[in-house]
C-alpha positions as CSV (number, residue, x, y, z in Angstrom):
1,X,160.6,-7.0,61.1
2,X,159.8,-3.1,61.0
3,X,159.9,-3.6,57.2
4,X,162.3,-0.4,56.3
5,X,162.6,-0.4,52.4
6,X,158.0,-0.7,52.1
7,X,158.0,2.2,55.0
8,X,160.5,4.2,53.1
9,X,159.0,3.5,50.3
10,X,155.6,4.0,50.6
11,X,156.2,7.4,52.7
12,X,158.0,8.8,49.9
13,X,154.9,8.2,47.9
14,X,152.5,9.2,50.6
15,X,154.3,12.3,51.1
16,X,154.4,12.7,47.4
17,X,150.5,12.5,46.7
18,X,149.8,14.7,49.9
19,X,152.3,17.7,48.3
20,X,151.1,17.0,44.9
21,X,148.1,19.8,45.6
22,X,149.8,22.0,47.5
23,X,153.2,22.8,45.0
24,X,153.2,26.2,43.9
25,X,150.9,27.1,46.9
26,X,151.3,29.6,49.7
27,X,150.0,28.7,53.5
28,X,147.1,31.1,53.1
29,X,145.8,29.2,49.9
30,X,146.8,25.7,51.3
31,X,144.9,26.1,54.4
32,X,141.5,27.5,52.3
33,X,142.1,24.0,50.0
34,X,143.3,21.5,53.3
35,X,142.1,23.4,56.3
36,X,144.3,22.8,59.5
37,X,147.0,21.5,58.5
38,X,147.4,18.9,61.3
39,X,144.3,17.1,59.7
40,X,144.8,17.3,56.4
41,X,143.8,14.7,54.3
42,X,145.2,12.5,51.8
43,X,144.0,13.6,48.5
44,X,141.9,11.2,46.5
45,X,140.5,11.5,43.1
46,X,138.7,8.7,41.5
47,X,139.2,6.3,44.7
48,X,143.2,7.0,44.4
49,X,146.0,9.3,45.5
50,X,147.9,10.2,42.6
51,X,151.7,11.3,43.1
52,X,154.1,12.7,40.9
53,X,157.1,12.8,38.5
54,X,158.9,12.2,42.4
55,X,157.3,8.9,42.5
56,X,157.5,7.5,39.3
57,X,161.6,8.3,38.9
58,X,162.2,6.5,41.8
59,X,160.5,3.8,40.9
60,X,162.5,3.7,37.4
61,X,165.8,3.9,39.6
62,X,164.4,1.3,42.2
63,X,163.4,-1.2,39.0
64,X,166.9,-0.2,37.4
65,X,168.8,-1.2,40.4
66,X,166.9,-4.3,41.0
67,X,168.0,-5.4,37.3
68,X,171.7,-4.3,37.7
69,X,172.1,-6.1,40.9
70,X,170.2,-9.0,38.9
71,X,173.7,-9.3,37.0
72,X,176.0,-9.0,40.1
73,X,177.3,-6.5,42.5
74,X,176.5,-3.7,42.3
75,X,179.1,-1.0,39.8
76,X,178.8,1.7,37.8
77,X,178.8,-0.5,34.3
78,X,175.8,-2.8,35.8
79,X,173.7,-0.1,37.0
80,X,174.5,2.8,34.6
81,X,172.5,1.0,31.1
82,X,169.3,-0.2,33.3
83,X,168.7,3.0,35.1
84,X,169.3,5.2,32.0
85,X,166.8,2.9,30.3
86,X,164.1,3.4,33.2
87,X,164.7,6.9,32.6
88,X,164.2,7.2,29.2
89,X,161.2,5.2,29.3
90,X,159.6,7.5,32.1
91,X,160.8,10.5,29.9
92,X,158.3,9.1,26.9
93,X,155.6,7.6,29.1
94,X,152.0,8.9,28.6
95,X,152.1,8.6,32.5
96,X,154.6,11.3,32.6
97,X,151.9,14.5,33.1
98,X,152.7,15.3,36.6
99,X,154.4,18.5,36.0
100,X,158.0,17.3,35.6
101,X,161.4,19.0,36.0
102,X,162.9,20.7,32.9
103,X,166.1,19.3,34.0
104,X,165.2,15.9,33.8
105,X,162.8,16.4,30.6
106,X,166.1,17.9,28.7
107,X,169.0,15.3,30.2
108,X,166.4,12.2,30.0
109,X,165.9,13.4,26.4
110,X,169.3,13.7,25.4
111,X,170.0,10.2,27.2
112,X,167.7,9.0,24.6
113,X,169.9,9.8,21.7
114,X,172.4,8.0,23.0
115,X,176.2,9.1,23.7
116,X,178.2,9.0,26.8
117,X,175.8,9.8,29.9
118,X,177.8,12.2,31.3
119,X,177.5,14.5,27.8
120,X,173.7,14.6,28.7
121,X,174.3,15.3,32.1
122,X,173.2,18.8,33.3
123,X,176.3,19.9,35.0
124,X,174.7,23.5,35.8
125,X,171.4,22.2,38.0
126,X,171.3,21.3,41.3
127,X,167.3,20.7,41.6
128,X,166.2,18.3,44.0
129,X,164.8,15.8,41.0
130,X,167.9,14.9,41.6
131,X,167.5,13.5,45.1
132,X,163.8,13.3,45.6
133,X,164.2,9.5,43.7
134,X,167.7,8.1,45.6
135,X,166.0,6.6,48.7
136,X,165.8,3.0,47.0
137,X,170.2,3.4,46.9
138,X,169.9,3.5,51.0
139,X,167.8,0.4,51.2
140,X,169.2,-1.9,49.1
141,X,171.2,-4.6,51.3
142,X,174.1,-5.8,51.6
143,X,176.0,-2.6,49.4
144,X,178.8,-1.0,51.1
145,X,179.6,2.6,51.6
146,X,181.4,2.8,48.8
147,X,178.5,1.4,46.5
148,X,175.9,3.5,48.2
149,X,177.5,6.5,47.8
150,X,179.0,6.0,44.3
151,X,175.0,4.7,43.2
152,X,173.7,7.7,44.7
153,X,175.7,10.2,42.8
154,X,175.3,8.2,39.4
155,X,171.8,8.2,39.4
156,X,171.8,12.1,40.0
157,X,174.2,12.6,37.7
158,X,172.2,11.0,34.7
159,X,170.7,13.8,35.1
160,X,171.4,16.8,37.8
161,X,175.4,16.8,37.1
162,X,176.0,19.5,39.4
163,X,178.1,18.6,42.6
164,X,175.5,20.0,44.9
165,X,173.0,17.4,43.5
166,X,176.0,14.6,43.9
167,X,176.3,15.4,47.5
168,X,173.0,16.1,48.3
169,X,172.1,13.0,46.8
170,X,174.8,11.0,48.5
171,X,174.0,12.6,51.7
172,X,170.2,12.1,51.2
173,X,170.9,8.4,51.1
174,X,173.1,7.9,53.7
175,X,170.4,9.4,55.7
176,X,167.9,6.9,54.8
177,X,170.3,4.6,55.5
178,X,171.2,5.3,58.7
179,X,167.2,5.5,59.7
180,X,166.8,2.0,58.7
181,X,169.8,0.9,60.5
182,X,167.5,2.0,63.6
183,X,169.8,5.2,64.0
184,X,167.8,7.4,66.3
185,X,167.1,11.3,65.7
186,X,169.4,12.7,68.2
187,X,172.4,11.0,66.9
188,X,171.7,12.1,63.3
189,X,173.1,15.3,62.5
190,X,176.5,13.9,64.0
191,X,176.9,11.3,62.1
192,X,175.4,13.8,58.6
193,X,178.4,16.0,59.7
194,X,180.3,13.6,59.9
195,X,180.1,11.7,56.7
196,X,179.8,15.3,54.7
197,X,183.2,16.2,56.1
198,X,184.8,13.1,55.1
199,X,183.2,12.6,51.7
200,X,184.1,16.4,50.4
201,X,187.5,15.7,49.0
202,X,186.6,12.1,47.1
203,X,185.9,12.5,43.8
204,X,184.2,9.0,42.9
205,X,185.7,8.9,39.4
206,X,184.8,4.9,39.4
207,X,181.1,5.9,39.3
208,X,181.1,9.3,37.6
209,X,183.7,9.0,34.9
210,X,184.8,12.4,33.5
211,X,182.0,14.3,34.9
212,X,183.8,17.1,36.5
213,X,185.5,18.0,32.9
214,X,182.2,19.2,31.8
215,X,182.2,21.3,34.9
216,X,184.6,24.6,34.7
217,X,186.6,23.9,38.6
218,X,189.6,23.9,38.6
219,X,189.8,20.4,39.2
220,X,188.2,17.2,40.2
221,X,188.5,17.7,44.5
222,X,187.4,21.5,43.9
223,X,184.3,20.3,42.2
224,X,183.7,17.7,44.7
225,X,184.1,19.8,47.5
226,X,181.9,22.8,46.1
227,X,179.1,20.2,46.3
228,X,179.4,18.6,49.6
229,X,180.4,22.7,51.4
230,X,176.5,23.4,50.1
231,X,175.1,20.6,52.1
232,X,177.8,21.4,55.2
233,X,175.8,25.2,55.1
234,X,172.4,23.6,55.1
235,X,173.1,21.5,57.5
236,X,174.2,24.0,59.8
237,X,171.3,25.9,58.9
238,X,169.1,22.6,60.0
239,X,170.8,22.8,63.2
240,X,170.3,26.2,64.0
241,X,166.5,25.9,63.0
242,X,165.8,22.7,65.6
243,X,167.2,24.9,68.0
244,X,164.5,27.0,67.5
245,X,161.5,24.6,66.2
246,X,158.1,25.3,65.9
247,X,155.9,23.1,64.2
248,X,153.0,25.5,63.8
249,X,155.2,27.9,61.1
250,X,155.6,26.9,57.7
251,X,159.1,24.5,57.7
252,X,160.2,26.5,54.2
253,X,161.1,29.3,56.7
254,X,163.1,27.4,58.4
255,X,165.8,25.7,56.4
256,X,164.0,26.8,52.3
257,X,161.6,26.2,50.0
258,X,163.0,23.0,48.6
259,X,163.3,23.5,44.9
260,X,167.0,22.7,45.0
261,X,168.7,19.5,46.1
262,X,170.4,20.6,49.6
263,X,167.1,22.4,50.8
264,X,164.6,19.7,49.6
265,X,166.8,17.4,51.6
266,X,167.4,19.6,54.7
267,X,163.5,20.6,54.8
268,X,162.6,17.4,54.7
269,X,164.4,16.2,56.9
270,X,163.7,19.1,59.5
271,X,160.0,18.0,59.3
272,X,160.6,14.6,60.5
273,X,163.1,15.9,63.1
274,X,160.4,18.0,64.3
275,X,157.5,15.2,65.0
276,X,159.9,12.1,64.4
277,X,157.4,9.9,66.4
278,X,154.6,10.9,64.5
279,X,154.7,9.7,60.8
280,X,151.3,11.0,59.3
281,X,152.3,14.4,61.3
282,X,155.6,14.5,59.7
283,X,154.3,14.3,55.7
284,X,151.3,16.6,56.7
285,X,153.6,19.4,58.0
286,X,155.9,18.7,54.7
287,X,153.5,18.7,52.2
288,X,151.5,22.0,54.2
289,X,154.7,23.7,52.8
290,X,155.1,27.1,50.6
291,X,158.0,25.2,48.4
292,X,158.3,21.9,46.5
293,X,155.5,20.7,49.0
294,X,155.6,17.1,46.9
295,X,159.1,16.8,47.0
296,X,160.0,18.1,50.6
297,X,156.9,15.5,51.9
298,X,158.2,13.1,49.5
299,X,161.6,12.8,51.4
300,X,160.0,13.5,54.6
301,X,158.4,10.4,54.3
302,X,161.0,8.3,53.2
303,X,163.0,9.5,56.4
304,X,160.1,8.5,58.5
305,X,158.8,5.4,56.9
306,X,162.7,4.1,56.8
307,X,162.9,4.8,61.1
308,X,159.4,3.4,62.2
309,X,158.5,0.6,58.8
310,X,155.5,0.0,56.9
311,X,153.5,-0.3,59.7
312,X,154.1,3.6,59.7
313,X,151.2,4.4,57.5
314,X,147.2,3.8,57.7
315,X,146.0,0.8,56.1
316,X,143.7,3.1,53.7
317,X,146.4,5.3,52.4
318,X,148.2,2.5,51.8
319,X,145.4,0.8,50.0
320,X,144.7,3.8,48.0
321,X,148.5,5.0,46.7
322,X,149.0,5.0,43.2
323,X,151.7,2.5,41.6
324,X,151.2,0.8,45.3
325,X,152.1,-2.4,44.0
326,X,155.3,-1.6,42.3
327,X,156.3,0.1,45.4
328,X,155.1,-2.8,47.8
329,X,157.3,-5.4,45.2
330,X,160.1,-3.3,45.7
331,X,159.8,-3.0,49.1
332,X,159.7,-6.9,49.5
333,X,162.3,-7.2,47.3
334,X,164.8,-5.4,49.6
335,X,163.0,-6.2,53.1
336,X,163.6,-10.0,52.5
């Protein structure tokens, strides 16, 4: 067994740690801290590689999910209380230093206080906290496209409300999906198309309730499909970038810097279209970035570690990850 949720899983923190240094960073300062950026290292402090905010909120939806699937399939009512727990939780942790969001500080606060979710919900932001956590939603068996896509937009919309962040996070999924299922690179961006097209006039009102009121569209389909026409334009931009790939220039010139959810996703996944046989390449050239290096290599790396599995990464970053145990249990849990 390639072992597709613990590759996924374990990229996305990989990627995650590598980035962590780099955010905020342009290639001329990353390359005095890392050097070339084909051998850069992972970064170690104290005998560990510490990641981020990235991390540890898709840990809280991975542990969330593995509750509300504890109770039966998989629905909005089972997995809304358990993941809006997690979050709030994160939200008061001492652990969470690593530079978070304002968008998930402020919604993850106001979940606190309790109310209707979807009253905390930022329906303005479309920031890629929203889909740098949804990988667990692609590798959890045995859910159907229906519940895959419905979880996916939930879990950003605890949060990032806006329909950009929906799709994005939808289409984010599906794409770690579909690299688990053993779909290869070249037939990708078909099948992205694809699904984007037919998702942009379903409004998953089973899952997200009365979000799109909050909104100010006209109506439900027009909020719906102002989400999912963002993620068609990016990836047409992705397209037109591979056409022209090179892997020596910095991938934020190429398809953006990442700090909102349709360009985190597309320049992440452009980075592992580039070297897609070469998975400590692929979160080197993401987190050597001028953007959200942690978040771009964070999804990077769950595209990669879904396609090739755990056996992906080098024993020693894997030995040296922070939260590596939580991430291996959930891995198990879902490679079983």
């Amino acid at each position: 067994m390639k072992q597709a949720a613990t590759g996924a899983l374990l990229g996305l923190a990989i990627g995650d740690a590598m980035g962590f240094p780099t955010e905020f960073n342009d290639i001329a300062q990353i390359a005095a801290k890392c050097g070339p950026w084909r051998r850069m290292p992972l970064p170690l402090s104290s005998g560990r590689a510490y990641v981020t905010d990235d991390t540890q909120m898709t840990i809280a939806l991975g542990e969330g999910l593995i509750e509300a699937l504890a109770a039966g399939p998989l629905t909005a009512g089972r997995m809304e209380p358990p993941v809006r727990e997690r979050f709030v939780q994160w939200w008061g942790s001492p652990e969470n230093n690593r530079a978070p969001g304002m968008t998930c500080l402020r919604a993850c606060e106001a979940l606190s206080r309790g109310g209707t979710w979807q009253a905390a919900s930022e329906v303005g932001s479309k920031g890629c906290g929203a889909n740098m956590r949804v990988a667990p939603v692609g590798l959890i068996p045995g859910l159907d496209r229906q519940q895959r896509s419905g979880a996916a937009q939930l879990q950003s919309a605890l949060t990032h409300g806006h329909p950009t962040a929906l799709a994005a996070s939808d289409l984010t999924a599906h794409t770690v999906w579909l690299l688990a299922q053993g779909t290869g690179p070249a037939e990708l961006l078909p099948l992205l198309r694809e699904y984007a097209h037919q998702a942009r006039s379903v409004y998953r009102a089973d899952w997200l309730g009365d979000l799109a009121e909050h909104a100010h569209d006209p109506d439900r389909v027009s909020f719906t499909a102002r989400g999912w026409d963002e993620c068609l334009a990016v990836l047409d931009r992705l397209e037109a970038a591979l056409a022209a790939a090179d892997p020596e220039i910095d991938p934020c010139l190429a398809t953006g810097e990442g700090w909102i959810a349709e360009e985190a996703f597309a320049t992440g996944l452009y980075c592992f279209l580039l070297l897609p046989e070469d998975p400590q390449a692929v979160v080197r050239r993401a987190a050597y970035s001028s953007g959200d290096s942690d978040s771009i290599a964070a999804l990077a790396g769950a595209f990669v570690g879904a396609y090739h599995g755990a056996d992906a990464w080098p024993q020693d970053w894997v030995r040296d990850i922070e939260y590596r145990d939580r991430l291996l249990d959930l891995g198990a849990a879902w490679d079983t």
